[in-house]
C-alpha positions in Angstrom: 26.2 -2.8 4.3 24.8 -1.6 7.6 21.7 -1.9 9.2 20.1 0.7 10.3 16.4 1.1 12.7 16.9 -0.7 16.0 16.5 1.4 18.2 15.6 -0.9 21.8 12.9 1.0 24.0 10.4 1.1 21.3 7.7 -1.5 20.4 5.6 1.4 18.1 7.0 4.7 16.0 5.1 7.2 15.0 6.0 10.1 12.5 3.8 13.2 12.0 5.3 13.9 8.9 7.0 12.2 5.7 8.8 9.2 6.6 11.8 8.9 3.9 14.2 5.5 3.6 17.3 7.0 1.4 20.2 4.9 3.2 22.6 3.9 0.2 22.1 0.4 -1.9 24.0 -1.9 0.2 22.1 -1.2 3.6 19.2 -2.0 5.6 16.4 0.2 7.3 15.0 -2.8 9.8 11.7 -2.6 11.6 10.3 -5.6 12.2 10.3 -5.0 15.7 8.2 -1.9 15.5 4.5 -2.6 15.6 2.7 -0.7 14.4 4.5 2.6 12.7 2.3 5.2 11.9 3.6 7.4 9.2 1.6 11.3 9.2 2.6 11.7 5.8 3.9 10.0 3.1 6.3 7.3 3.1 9.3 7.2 0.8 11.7 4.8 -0.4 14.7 5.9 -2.5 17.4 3.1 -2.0 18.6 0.7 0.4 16.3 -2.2 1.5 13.3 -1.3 3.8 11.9 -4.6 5.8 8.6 -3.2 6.8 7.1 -3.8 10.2 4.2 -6.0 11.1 2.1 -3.2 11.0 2.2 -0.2 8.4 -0.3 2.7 8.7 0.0 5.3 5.9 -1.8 8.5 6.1 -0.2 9.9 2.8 1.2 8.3 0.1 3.4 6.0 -0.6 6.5 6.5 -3.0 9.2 3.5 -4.2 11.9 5.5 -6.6 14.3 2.6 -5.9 15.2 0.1 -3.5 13.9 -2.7 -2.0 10.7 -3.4 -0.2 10.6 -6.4 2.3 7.1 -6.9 3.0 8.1 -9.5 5.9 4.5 -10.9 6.0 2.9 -7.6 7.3 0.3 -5.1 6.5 0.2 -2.2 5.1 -3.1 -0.3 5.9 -4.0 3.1 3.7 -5.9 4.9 5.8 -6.1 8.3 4.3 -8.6 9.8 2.1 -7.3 10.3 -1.1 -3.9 8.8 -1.7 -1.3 7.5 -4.2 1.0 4.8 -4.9 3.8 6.3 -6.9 7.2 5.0 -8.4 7.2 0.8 -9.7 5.5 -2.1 -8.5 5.5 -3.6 -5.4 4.8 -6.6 -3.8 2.4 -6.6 -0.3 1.6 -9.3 1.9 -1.3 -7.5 3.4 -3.1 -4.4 1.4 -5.7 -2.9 3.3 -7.9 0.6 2.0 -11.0 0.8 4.4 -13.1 3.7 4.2 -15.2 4.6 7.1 -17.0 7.6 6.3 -16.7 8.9 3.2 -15.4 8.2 -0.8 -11.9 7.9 -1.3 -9.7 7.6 -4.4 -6.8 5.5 -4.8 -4.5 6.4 -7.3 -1.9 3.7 -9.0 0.8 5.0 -11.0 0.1 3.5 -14.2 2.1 1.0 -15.9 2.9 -0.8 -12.6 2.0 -4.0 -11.0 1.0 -4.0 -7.1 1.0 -7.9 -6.3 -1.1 -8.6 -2.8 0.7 -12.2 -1.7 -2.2 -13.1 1.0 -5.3 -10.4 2.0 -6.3 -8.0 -0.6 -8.6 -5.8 1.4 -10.5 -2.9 -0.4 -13.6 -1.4 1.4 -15.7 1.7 0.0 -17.9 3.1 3.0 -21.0 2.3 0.9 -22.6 2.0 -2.3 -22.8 5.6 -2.9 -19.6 6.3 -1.2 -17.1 4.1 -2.8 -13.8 3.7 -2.5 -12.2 4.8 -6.5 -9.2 3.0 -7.4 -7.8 4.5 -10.5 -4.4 5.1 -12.6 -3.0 8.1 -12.4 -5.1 10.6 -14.1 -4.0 10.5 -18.1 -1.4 7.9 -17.8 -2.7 4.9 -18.9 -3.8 1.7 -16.8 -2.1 -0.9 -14.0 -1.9 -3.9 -13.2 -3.4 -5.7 -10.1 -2.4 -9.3 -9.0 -4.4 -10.0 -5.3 -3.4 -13.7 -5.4 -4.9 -14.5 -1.9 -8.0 -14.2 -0.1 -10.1 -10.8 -1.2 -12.2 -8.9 0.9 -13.7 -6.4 -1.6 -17.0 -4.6 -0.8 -18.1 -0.8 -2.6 -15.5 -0.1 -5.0 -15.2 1.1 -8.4 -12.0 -0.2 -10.0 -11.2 1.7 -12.9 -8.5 1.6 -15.7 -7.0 -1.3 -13.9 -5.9 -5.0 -15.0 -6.3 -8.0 -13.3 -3.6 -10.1 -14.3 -3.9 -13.1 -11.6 -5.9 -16.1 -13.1 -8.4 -15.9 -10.7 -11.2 -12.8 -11.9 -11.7 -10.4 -9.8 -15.8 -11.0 -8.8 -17.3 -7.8 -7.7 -21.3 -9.1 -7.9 -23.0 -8.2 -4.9 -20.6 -6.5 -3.2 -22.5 -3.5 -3.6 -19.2 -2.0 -6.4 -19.4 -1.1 -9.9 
């Protein structure tokens, strides 16, 4: 298949609007050179293999239909207000949802798993502003597996399943 993303000049993309990855099974959208890419909107991924840069800042939503997502020991950072992960489970390296002023909500379509290989970072602005994570509204629960180092503080985890052996602790984090 072909590869497709190099584009020499760059060292940072940004996109004001939705960023979508449909390039046919066999190929490759590569940015690991890019750092960071912003994406305005929401990100989409509907075949092919993305390998993501070192850096991935998400606005809107993310969205995996199909293909392949090649973490490549980056980070993604959600750093909308409300936002979704749609489509199946996927596998991070780096999760990062940091609220800085207000509540947020972070939806999870339900019946997935979203794995977190080394940081799980999940900050609410406060006790009374908390970041919600939740399963899509009236479908059911998902599953959560942050199997390295968690930096949780204000949150309120709802409908949601740890299923890494190590429990989630949320006492004196100021969450619910």
């Amino acid at each position: 298949g072909a590869t497709y993303g190099k584009i020499s000049g760059f060292n940072a993309l940004t996109t004001s609007g939705t960023f979508t990855v449909q390039i046919g099974a066999a190929n490759t959208a590569d940015f690991s050179t890019y750092d960071p890419v912003a994406v305005g909107g929401t990100f989409i991924l509907t075949s092919g293999t993305f390998i993501a840069p070192k850096t991935l800042n998400l606005t809107g939503s993310w969205t995996r239909t199909d293909g392949v997502f090649s973490h490549n020991n980056g980070t993604v950072n959600f750093v909308g207000r409300d936002q979704t992960i749609n489509g199946g489970s996927n596998t991070f390296y780096n999760f990062s949802k940091v609220q800085t002023s207000t509540a947020a909500i972070l939806y999870v379509a339900a019946n997935t798993t979203q794995t977190v290989l080394n940081a799980a970072t999940l900050q609410g602005f406060s006790s009374s502003l908390r970041l919600i994570i939740l399963a899509n509204p009236g479908t059911g629960r998902w599953n959560f597996d942050p199997q390295g180092t968690r930096n949780f503080k204000n949150l309120d985890l709802r409908v949601t399943d740890n299923v890494n052996a190590k429990k989630i602790n949320l006492a004196n984090t100021g969450s619910i």
